[in-house]
LUMSEKE-261820 format. One record per residue (C-alpha): x, y, z. Coordinates in pm, whole numbers, plus 32768, in hexadecimal, padded with zeros to 4 digits. Layout:
residues N
X:Y:Z
...
This chain:
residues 443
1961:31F8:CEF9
1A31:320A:CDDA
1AE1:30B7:CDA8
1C50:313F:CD60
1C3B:3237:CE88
1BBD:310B:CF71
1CFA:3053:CF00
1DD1:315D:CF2F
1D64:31BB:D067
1D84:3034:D0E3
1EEB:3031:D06D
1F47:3190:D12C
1E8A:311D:D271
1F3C:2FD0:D280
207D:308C:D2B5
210D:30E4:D401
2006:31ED:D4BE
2039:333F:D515
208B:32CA:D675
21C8:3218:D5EE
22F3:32EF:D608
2416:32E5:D57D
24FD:341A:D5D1
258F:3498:D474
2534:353A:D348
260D:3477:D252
24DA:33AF:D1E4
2410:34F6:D176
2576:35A8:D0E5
25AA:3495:D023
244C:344E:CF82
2443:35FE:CF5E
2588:35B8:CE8D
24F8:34BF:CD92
23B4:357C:CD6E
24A1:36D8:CD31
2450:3784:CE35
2317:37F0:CDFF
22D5:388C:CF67
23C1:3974:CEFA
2300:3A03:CDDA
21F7:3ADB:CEE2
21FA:3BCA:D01A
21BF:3AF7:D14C
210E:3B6E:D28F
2168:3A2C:D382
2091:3A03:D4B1
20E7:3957:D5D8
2083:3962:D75C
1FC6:3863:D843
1E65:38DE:D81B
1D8E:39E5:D712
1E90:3974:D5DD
1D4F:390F:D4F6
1C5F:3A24:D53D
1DA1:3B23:D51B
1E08:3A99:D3FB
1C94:3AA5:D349
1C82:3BF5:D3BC
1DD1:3C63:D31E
1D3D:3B91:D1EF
1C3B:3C77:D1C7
1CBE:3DA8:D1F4
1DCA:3D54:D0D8
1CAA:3CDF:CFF1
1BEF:3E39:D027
1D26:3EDA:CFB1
1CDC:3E16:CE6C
1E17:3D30:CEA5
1E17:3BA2:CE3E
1E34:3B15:CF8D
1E88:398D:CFE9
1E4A:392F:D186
1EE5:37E8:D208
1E38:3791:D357
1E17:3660:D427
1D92:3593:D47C
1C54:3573:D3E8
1AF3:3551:D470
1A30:3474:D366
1B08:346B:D20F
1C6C:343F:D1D9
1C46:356F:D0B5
1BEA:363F:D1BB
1D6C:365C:D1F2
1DDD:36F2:D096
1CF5:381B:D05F
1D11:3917:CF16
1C71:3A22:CEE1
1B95:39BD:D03A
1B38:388B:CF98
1BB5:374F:CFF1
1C56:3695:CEC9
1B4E:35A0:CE0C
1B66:33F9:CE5F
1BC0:3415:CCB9
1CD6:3515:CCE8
1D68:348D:CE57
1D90:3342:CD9A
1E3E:33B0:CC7B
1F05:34A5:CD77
1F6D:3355:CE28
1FCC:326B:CCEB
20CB:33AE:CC68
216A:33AD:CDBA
2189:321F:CE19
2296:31B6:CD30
2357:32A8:CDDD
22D4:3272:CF27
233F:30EB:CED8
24A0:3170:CE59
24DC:320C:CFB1
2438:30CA:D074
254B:3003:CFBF
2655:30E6:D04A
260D:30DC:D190
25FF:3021:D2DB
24B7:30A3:D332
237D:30BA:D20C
22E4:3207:D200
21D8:3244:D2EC
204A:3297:D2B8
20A5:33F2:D310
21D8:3455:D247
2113:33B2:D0F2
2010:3471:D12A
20EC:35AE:D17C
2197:3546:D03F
2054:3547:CF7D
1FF8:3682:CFF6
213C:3732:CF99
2124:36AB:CE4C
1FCA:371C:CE1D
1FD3:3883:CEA0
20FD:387D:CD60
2011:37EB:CC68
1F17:38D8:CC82
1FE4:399E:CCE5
1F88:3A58:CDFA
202E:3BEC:CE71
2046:3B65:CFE2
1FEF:3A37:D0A7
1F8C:3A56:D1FF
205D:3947:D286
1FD1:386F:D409
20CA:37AB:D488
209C:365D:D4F1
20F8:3645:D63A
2242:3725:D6F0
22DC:37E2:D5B4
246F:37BB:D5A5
243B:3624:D548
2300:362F:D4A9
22A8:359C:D361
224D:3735:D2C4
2386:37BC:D33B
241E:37A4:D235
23A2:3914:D1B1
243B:3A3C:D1ED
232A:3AF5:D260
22F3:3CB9:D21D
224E:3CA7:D378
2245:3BA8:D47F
2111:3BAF:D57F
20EC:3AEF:D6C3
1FA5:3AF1:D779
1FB2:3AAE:D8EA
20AB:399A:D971
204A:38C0:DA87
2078:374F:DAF6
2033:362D:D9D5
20A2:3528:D91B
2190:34C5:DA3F
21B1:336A:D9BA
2260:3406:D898
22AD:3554:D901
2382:35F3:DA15
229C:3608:DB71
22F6:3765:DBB9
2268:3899:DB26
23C1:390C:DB14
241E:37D2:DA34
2307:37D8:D97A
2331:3911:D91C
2483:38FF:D8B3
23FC:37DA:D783
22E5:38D9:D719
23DB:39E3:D6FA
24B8:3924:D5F8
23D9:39BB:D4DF
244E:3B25:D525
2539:3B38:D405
265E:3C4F:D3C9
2591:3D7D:D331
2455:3D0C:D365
2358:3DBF:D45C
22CE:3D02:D5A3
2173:3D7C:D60C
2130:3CE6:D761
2002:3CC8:D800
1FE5:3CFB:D97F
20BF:3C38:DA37
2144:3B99:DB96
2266:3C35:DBD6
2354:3AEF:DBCD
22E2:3ADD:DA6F
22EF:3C45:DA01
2474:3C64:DA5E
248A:3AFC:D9C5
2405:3B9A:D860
24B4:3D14:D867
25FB:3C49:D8C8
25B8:3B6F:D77C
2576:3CB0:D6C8
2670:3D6A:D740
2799:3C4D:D6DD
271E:3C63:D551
26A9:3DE4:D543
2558:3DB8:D523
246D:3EC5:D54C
235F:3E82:D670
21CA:3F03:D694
2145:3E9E:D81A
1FEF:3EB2:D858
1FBC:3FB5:D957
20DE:405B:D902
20D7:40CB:D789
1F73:4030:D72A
1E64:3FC4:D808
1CEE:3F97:D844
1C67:4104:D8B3
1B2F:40D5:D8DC
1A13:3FD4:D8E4
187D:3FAC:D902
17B5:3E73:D8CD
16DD:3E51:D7F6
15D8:3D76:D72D
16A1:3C60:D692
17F7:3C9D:D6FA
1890:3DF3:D76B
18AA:3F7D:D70A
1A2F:3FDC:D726
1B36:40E3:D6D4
1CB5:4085:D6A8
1DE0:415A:D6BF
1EC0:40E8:D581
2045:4107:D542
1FF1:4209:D4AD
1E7C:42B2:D4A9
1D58:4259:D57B
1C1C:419E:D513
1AB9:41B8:D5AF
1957:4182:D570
19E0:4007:D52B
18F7:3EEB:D536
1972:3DAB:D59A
1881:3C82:D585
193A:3BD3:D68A
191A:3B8C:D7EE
1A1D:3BF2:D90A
1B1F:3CC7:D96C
1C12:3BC4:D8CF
1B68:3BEA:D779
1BB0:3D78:D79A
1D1C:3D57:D7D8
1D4D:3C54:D6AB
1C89:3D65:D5E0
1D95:3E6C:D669
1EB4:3D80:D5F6
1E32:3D3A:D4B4
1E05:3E99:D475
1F6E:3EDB:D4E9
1FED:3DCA:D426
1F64:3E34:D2CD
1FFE:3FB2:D314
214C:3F01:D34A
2122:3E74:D220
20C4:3F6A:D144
21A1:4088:D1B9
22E4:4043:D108
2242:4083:CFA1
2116:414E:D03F
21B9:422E:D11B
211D:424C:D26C
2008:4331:D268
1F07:41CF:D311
1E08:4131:D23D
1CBE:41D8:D1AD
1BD0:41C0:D2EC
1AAC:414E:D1F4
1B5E:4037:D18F
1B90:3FA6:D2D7
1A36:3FB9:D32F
19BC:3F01:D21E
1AE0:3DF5:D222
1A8F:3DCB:D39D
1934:3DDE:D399
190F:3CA7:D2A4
1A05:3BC2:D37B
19BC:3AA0:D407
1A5B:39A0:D4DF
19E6:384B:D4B9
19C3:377F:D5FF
1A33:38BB:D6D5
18D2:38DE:D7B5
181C:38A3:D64E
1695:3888:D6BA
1620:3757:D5F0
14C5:3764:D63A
139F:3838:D738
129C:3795:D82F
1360:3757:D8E6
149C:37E8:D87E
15D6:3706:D82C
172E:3795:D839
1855:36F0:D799
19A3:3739:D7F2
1B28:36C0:D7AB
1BBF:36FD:D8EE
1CB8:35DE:D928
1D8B:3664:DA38
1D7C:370D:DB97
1DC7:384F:DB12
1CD9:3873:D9E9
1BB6:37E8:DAD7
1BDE:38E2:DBA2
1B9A:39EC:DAA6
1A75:3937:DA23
19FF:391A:DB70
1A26:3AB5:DBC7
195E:3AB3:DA12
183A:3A32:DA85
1810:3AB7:DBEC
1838:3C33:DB0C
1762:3BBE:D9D3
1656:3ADF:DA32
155F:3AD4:DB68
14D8:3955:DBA0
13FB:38FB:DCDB
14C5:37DC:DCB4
15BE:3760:DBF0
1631:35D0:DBB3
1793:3565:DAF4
17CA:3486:DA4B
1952:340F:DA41
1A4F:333F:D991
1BD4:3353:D9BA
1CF3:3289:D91F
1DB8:31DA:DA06
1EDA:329A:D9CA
1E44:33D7:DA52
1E37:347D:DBE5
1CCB:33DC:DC15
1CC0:3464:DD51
1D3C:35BB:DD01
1C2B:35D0:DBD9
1AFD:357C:DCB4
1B6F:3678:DDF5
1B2A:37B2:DD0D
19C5:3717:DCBA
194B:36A6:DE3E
18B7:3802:DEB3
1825:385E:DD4D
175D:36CD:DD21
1657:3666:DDE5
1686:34EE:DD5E
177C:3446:DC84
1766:3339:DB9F
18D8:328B:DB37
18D6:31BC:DA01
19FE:31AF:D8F2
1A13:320D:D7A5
1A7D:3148:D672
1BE8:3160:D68D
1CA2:302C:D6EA
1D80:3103:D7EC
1C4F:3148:D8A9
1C30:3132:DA27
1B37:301A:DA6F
19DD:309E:DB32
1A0F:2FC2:DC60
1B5E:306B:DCCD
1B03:31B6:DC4C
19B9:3196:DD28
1AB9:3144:DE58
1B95:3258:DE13
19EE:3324:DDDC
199E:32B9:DF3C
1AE0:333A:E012
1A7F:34A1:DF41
18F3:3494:DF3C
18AE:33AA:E057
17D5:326E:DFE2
1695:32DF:DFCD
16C4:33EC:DECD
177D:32E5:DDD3
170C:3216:DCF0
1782:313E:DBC2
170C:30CE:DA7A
180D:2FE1:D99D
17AF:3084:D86B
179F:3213:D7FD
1647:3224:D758
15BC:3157:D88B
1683:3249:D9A4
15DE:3383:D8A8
147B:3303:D8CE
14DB:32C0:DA50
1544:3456:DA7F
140E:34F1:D9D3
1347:341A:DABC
13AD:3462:DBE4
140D:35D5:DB84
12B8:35FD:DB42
1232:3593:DC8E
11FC:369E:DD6E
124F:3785:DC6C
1174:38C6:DC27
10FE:3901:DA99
1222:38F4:D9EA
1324:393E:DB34
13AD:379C:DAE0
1532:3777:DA1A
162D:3670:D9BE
177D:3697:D9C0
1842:359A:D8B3
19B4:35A2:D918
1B01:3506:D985
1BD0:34F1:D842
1BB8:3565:D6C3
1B4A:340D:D686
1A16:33F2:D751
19C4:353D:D6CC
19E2:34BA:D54A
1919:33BA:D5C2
17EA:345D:D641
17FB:3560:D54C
17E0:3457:D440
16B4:337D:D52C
15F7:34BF:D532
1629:352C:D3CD
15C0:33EB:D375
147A:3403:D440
């Protein structure tokens, strides 16, 4: 590892996490000031929601980079590299360039700690960082993820062409409101005046909550179902055959190297999103249907049912929250057929443990709960308690350390298992999937 990136990186996790919120933007408006603005020198697409915001946003990433546009994505949070966050040109920056991104922006990220009560967090310098470097390059458009909620976070500071939110459910309740309702009310804070919303499907608590938002500062709206949707859909090897109806033209014969209904609607979104975006200079006669194919056909979505490795077959996945289990769950029932199929789970403490693991107990035969290497992890022995009033004891197991609780699952999913019928499933939280994803890359 480069020596000056290792520092910086240090220095930037040693401020307050991304779990430490502080309810105001003044931090990021004033740090945007003494930089210039430089957020304000490209077209934004801002993307916000409670789960699919990464694999939309690489989606929409692609399809603006087939269109032969400089695109910069800001995602989070990251699976094995802190560069992974500030992508250009679908690369993530270099350890040279991120730490020569980071000395530019610290004198004024120290001018603005000096100012005010609270230092700037991990999140907002790296926001900061990002904003700066999407300007450097420059970039036409960044494809903007929020953070976490949308009115108060860190990136909202943009005003976005087109604002997307994928599907809103219950999360982040320690920080966030514990309604849908509420929750949806933060997200929709990055609809700006003029802008266009594309929403994916929706609860209908959160649906009024978002058109009433869009509606008070006369911004166009796109619903899934209603003006663009998912028309039709076939598995098939590797991911999924699909055809989308767009704003504004329809799209088949698509290829989508991802698994799950879920994956389909993001695609649908991300296609909407990008003919939002280019229709007020491009008119609205929809995109070229080649192009879509191939910008959809070479997408991927790291740590989003990723297969690291056959015989037996291990499955990664980031689902950190009742909601996105479930759809993982409903994946792999559709994509993959296992005679039997072992997890292998680790959740922060901060998370609906319980409501993780329901979505999971018909679709595992056995369980093994470990944690991952974040210090907000839930330890084993009381996620193995909370294991045994889902599973029952005799399907749970535990293992203190991930590569140990791996080894454990392709054991005992290979027992009783016919020629290649055995499967892992790594899951619980973006971290434990970082984690195995980097164990098994390393292997």
């Amino acid at each position: 590892m480069h020596p000056q990136y290792q520092e910086a990186q240090q220095e930037i996790l040693a401020r307050a996490g991304e779990s430490i919120i502080h309810p105001t933007l003044d931090r990021m408006r004033a740090a945007m000031d003494l930089l210039g603005n430089p957020q304000a020198n490209y077209r934004v697409i801002h993307v916000t929601g409670t789960n699919g915001k990464t694999s939309t946003a690489r989606m929409i990433d692609s399809l603006l980079r087939e269109r032969q546009l400089r695109v910069g994505r800001y995602t989070s949070p990251h699976l094995k590299s802190m560069r992974e966050r500030i992508v250009i040109d679908g690369e993530p920056v270099s350890e040279q360039a991120f730490a020569d991104l980071y000395a530019d922006v610290l004198p004024y990220i120290r001018m603005v700690d000096e100012q005010s009560d609270v230092p700037m967090s991990f999140f907002e310098v790296l926001t900061v960082m990002a904003y700066a470097a999407f300007a450097d390059a420059p970039v036409d458009v960044a494809v903007v993820e929020v953070g976490m909620g949308g009115a108060w976070d860190a990136t909202n500071v943009v005003e976005a062409d087109v604002a997307v939110v994928t599907p809103i459910a219950v999360d982040h309740t320690d920080y966030l409101a514990d309604t849908v309702e509420g929750i949806a009310e933060e997200k929709a804070g990055i609809i700006k005046p003029g802008s266009v919303a594309v929403l994916a499907q929706q609860t209908l608590p959160a649906a009024r909550t978002l058109l009433r938002r869009a509606s008070e500062v006369g911004a166009q709206v796109a619903r899934e179902g209603m003006e663009f949707g998912v028309v039709h859909r076939d598995l098939a090897v590797g991911g999924q055959q699909i055809a989308l109806k767009g704003l504004h033209a329809g799209y088949d014969g698509i290829f989508l190297p991802l698994f799950g209904t879920h994956q389909a609607s993001n695609a649908a979104v991300a296609v909407a999103a990008v003919e939002a975006f280019a229709a007020p200079t491009e008119g609205e006669e929809g995109l070229d249907p080649e192009l879509v194919r191939a910008a959809l056909a070479k997408t991927s979505s790291p740590g989003r049912l990723e297969i690291m490795r056959t015989s037996p077959t291990v499955l990664v996945d980031a689902a950190h929250n009742p909601a996105g289990m479930t759809v993982t769950a409903d994946a792999v029932r559709e994509a993959f057929t296992f005679d039997r199929l072992v997890g292998v789970v680790a959740i922060l403490a901060d998370k609906d443990a319980e409501g993780i693991l329901e979505p999971l107990e018909p679709l595992l035969d056995e369980i093994v709960v470990t944690a991952n290497s974040s210090p907000r992890a839930l330890p084993p022995e009381q996620l193995r308690e909370i294991a045994e009033d889902v599973f029952g004891p005799d399907r749970v197991h535990l293992a203190a350390r991930l590569d140990d609780a791996i080894e454990l699952a392709v054991t005992l999913a290979e027992r009783d298992a016919e020629f290649g019928g055995a499967g892992v499933l790594v899951t619980g939280s973006v971290v434990t999937a970082g984690d195995a994803a980097h164990l098994m890359k390393k292997e």
